[in-house]
N, C-alpha and C positions, 0 to 999 in steps of 0.2 A: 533396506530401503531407507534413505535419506530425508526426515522429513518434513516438506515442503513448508509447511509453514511456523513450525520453530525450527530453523537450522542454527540457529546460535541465541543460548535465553540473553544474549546483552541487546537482542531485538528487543525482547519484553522489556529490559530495564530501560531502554531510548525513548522506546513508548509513553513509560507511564512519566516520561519527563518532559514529552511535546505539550502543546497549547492544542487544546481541542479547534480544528477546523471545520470538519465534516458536518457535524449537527447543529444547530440553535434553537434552542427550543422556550417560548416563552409564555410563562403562564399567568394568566392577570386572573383576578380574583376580584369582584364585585361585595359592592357591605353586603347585599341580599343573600348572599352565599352562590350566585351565580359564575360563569368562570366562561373566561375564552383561553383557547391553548394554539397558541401558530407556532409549526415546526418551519427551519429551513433547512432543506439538506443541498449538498453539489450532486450532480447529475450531469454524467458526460455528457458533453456538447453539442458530439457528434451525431449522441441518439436526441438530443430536445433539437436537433435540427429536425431529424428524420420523425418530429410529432409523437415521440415516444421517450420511455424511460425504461432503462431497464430495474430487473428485479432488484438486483442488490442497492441502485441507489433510492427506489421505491420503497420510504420505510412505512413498512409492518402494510403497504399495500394504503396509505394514505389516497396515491390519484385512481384508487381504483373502486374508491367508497364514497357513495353521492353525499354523506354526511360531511364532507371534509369538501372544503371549496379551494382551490390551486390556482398558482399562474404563476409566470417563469419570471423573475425578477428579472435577471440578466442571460446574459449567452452561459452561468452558469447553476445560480442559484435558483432554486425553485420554491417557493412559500406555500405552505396549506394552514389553513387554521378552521375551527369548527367554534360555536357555543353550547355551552352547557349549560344545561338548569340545576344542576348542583356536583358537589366535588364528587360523590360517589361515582356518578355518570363520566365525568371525564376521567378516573385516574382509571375506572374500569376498561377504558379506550387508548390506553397510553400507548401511542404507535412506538416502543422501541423491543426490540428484543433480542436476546440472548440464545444462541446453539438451539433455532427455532421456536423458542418459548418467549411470550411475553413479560415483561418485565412487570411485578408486580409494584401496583404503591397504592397507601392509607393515608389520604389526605382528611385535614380539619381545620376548621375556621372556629375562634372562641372568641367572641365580644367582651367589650366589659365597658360599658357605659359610664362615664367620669362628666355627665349633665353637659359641657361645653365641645367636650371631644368626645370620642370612641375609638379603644386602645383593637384592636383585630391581630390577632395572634394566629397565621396558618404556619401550621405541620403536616409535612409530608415524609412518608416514609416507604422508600424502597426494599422490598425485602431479598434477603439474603440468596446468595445465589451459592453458596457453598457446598449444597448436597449435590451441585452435578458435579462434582468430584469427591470420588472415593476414603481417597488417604486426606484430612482437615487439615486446615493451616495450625490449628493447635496442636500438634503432633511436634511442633516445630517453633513456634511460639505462642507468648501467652495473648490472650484477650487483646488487653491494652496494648501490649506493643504492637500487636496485627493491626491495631486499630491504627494508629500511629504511625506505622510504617504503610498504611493503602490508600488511610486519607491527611494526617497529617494532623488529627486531634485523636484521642486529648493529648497535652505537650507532656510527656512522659518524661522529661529532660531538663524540665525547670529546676534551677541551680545546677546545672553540671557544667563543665567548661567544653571549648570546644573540640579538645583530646578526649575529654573523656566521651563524649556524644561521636567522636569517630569511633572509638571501639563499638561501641554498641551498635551502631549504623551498620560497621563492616559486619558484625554477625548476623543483623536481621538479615543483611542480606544474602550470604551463605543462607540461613537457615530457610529463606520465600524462595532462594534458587533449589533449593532440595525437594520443597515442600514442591514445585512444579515439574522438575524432572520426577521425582518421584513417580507424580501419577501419570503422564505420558507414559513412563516404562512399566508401571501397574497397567495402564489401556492396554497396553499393545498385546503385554501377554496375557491378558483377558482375552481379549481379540481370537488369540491364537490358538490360547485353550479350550472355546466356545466351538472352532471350528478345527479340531485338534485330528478328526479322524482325514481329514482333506487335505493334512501336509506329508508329502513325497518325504521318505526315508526319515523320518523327526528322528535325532541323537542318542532321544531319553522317550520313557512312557510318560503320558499326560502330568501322574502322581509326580513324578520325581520333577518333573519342567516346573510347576506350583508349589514344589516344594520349595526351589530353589529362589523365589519372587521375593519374598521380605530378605533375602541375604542380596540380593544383587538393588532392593530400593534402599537399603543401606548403605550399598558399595557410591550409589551415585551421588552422594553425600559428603565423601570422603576427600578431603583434598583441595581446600578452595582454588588452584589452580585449574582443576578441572573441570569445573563447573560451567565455565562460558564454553566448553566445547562439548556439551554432549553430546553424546551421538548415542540412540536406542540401537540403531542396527551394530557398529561395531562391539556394542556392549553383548549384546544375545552372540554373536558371532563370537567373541573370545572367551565367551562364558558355556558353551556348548560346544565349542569345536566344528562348526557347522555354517554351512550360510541357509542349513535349509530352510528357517522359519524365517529370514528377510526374502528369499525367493519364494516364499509364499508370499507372504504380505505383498510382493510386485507380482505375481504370476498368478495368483487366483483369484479371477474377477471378484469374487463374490467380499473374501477377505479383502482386497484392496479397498473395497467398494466402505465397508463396515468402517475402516481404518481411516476413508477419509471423511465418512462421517464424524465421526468422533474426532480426530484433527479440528474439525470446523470448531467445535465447542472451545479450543484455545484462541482460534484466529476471531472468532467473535467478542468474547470477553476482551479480548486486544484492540480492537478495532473502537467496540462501542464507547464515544466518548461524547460527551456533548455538554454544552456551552449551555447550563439553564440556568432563565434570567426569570427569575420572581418579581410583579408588580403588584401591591396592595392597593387597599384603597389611603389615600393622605402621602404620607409620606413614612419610610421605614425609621424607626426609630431604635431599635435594636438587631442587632442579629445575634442568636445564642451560639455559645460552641460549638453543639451537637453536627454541626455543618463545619462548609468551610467559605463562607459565604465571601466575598469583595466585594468591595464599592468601585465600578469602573466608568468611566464616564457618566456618570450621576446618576449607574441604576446597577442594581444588585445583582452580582452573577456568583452562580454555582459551577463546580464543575461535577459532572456528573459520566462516570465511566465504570465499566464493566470491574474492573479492577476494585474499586472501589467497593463493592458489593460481595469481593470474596469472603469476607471473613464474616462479621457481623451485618443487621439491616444499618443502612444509611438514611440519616434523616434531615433533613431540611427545614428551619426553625425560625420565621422572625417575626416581628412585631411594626407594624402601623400605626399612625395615629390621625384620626380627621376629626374633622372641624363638624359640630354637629350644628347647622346654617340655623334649625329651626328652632335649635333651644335659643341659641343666640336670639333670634329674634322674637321668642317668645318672654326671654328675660328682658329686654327693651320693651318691649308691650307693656311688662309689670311695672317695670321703670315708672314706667309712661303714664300708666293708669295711678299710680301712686303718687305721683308727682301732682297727678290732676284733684286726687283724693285731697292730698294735702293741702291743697292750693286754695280747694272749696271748703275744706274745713277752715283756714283760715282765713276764707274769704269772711265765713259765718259768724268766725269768732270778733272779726274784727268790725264786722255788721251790726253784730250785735253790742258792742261798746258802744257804736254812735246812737243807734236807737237810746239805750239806758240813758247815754248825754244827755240828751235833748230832753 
């Protein structure tokens, strides 16, 4: 069985090189620590004719929850947004998710009062999604370079030239092309082996089929020419002598059923991508590393994708600055009162000369 949603991983690498369409997601942050969060997702046209959305473009079920207020921009766009009375409240509601799961994040708001301004520092941090896969990207590279190679900090490559930053590139990516065939070909014979007593005439016994898994997630590693063309079913079939375990996979409802469950978990990390634009209070003044934040039309955007979250948590990091109105005009007051102090003290002094005159 052929499968349907990675048939070629140079899909996966097309992907992570598009410009996020599908989601926008915008999160504004209040001095009080309050917050509004408007998503906008595409929704087929077809169905916002027919008064309806379907599930998949309905994220995490947004028009489905009185909390979230909607309404269709255009013949395509659709906008919800909610308020929050503080970060925990909202990142606890984060409509996005992952192979059914909500995507988790830890937001924070830190002030630091400077009497004329106030500097607002929010951190957000998406947590890692790499336990739904078996076999770690560290198997296959280090920390930093995953880091590097999913979001594009920290620059791992400062002073290298640009040959030597292709060598290194060409290997990361053999090694993230491994590190995802790998565990596709670990699912499947999981898969297989879970429902091991349900496959018609199997080659080998159960022991020997699991025996053979770390030799054949090896194999699929071998050869960078072969990597854009994996295929799990050819690989069991010339590795067993058999088609009997891809004629399971297609002919037992139950196994197919499991198989495209689990498929979903790659086409969703593929898929989730989205366009998040951060508004503080004042205006931004920094942005840290830790992101990959841009200035694009005069407001801060992130990109934020399933991808991104495989290796380590992703964090989102920058700094504000506003005008604090009341000190200002509380130091014009002082001004003002002292100006008048002085005025009438030398009103006095000088009051008091002509008296002594005279």
């Amino acid at each position: 069985m052929k499968l349907p949603i990675l048939p070629s991983i140079a899909l996966l690498l097309t992907l992570t090189a598009c410009e996020s369409e599908e989601i926008k997601m915008n999160t504004i942050v209040h001095p009080d620590g309050s917050c509004r969060r408007e998503i906008c997702f595409k929704a087929d046209s077809a169905t916002l004719v027919r008064g309806c959305v379907d599930e998949q473009s309905n994220i995490m079920g947004v028009l489905d929850d009185a909390a979230w207020t909607s309404e269709v921009q255009d013949t395509v766009w659709v906008m919800a947004h909610r308020e929050f009375s503080s970060l925990d409240e909202m990142t606890s509601a984060l409509p996005l998710r992952i192979a059914g799961r909500q995507v988790k994040s830890k937001a924070t708001l830190e002030k630091r009062f400077r009497w004329f301004y106030t500097d607002y520092i929010y951190t957000e941090t998406f947590e890692s999604i790499a336990p739904l896969f078996e076999i770690p990207l560290s198997k296959y590279m280090d920390a930093e370079m995953a880091d590097y190679w999913l979001t594009g900090t920290p620059d791992v490559f400062k002073g290298y030239s640009g040959m030597e930053r292709k060598e290194f590139m060409d290997k990361m990516e053999e090694n993230f092309i491994h590190f995802v065939n790998a565990n596709i070909l670990n699912d499947v014979m999981d898969v297989l082996a879970e429902h091991y007593d349900s496959i018609p005439n199997p080659t080998v016994d159960k022991a020997t089929f699991l025996a053979r898994k770390e030799a054949l997630i090896e194999q699929v590693g071998k050869g960078a020419s072969d990597h854009l063309s994996f295929d799990a079913e050819k690989l069991l079939n010339e590795s067993f002598g058999s088609e009997a375990y891809t004629n399971a996979l297609r002919d037992n409802k139950t196994l197919a059923r499991i198989w495209d469950e689990r498929q979903e978990t790659y086409l969703s990390v593929l898929t989730l991508d989205v366009d998040y634009q951060l508004t503080l209070p004042g205006g931004i003044i920094k942005v840290y590393e830790s992101g990959d934040g841009v200035f694009r039309d005069g407001e801060l955007h992130y990109r934020l994708s399933g991808l991104r979250l495989l290796n380590s948590s992703y964090t989102i990091r920058a700094t504000s600055s506003d005008k604090n109105s009341w000190a200002l005009y509380a130091a014009l007051a002082i001004g003002i009162i002292a100006l008048i102090l002085c005025g009438m003290g030398l009103w006095r002094v000088l009051k008091g000369r002509k008296t002594n005159e005279a």
